[in-house]
C-alpha positions in Angstrom: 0.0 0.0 0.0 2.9 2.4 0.9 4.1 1.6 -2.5 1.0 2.7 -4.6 0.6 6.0 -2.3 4.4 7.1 -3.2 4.1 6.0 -7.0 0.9 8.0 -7.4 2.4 10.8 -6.0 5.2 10.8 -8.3 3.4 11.6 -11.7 1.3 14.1 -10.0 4.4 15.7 -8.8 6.2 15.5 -11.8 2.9 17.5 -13.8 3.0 20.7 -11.3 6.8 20.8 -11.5 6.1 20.8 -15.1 3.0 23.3 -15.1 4.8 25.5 -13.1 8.0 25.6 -15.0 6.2 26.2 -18.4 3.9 29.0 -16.7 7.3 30.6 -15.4 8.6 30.6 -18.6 5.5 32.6 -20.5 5.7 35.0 -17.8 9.1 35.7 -17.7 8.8 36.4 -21.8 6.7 38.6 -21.4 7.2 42.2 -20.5 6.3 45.8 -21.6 8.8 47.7 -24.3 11.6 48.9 -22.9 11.5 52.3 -24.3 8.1 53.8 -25.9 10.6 56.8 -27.5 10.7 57.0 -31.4 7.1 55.7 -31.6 3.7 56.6 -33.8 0.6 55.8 -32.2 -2.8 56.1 -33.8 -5.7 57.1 -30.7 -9.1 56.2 -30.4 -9.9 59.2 -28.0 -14.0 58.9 -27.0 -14.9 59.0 -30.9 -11.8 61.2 -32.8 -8.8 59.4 -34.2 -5.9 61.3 -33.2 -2.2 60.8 -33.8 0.4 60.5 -31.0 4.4 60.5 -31.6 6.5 59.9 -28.4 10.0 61.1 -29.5 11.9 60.8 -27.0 12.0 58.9 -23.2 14.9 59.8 -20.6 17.5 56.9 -19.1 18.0 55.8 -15.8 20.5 58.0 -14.5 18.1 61.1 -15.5 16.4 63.0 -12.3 13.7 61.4 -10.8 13.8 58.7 -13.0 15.1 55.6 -10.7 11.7 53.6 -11.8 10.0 55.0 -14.3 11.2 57.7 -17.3 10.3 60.9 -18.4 9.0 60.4 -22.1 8.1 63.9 -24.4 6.1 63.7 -27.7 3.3 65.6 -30.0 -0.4 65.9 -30.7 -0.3 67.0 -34.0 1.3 70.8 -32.8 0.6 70.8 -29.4 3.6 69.2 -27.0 2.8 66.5 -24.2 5.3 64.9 -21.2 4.8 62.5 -18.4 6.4 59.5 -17.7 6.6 55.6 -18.7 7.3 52.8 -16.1 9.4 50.4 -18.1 8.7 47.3 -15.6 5.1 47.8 -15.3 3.7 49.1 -18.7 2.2 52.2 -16.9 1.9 55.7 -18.3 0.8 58.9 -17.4 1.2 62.2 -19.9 -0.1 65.5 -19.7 -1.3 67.1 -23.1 -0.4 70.9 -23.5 -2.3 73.5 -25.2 -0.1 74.8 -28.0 -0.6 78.5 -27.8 0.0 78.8 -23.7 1.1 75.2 -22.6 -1.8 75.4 -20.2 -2.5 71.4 -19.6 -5.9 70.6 -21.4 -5.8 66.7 -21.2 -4.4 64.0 -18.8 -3.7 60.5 -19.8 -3.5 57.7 -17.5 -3.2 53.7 -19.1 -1.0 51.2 -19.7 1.2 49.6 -22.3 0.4 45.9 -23.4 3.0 43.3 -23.6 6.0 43.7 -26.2 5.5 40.3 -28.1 7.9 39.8 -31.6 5.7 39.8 -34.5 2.7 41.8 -32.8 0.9 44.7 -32.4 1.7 46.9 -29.1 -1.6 48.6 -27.8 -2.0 51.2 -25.0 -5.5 52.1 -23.6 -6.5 53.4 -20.5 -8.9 57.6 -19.2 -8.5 60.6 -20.5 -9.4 63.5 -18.0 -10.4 66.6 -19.7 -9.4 69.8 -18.7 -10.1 72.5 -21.2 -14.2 72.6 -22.5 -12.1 72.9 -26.0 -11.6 69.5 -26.1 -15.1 67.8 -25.1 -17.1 67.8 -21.9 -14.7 67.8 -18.8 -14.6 64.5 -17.4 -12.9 61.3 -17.7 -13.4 59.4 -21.0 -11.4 56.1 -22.6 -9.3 56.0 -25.3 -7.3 53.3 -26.8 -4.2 53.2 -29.7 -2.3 50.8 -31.6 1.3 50.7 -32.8 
């Protein structure tokens, strides 16, 4: 009896060992892009299309900067900053108003995973700040690579 209770064990053993190891494996692959800077995004924003282009995204050693970076891009004319968390996939920028840099939009989201061979996507609010650009509030938005 001792017997069959050990060699039942064994298989059953052997398959989490194995399920676990394979899971580890996935997870460990995947990961958010290291850098968002020198990228085109096109934005679902509520209902407009809109065109993002982060060009550029600060290294480790730059102020503030010991987890997440400070990334700088355009809508269309007008300027926006924030930062990019490079473990995490989280984002948050602030869209500037081109005539007085007043902020007018916030965005908050996150960056999917950086798979070979496939599309990145970000999505997450929108807070508006400026009656120019819709109803204040928070609204979604979503964009592709």
């Amino acid at each position: 009896m001792y017997f069959l209770k050990k060699t039942m064990r064994r298989p059953f053993a052997g398959f989490v060992i194995a399920m676990t190891t394979a899971l580890g494996a996935n997870v460990a692959s995947a990961a958010p892009p290291a850098s968002l800077a020198n990228t085109t995004w096109t934005m679902q924003i509520n209902r407009d299309i809109v065109q993002l282009v982060i060009t550029s995204q600060s290294g480790p050693g730059a102020p503030g900067a010991s987890r997440c970076r400070v990334i700088n891009g355009t809508f269309d004319v007008a300027s926006i900053r924030g930062w990019y968390c490079t473990d995490t996939g989280q984002f948050q920028f602030l869209h500037k108003n081109a005539g007085n840099a007043n902020t007018v939009r916030v965005f908050s989201g996150s960056v999917s995973d950086d798979v070979p061979g496939e599309t990145l996507f970000m999505a997450g609010t929108v807070s508006v700040h400026d009656a120019n650009f819709g109803d204040y509030g928070e609204y979604n938005f979503s964009a592709t690579n």
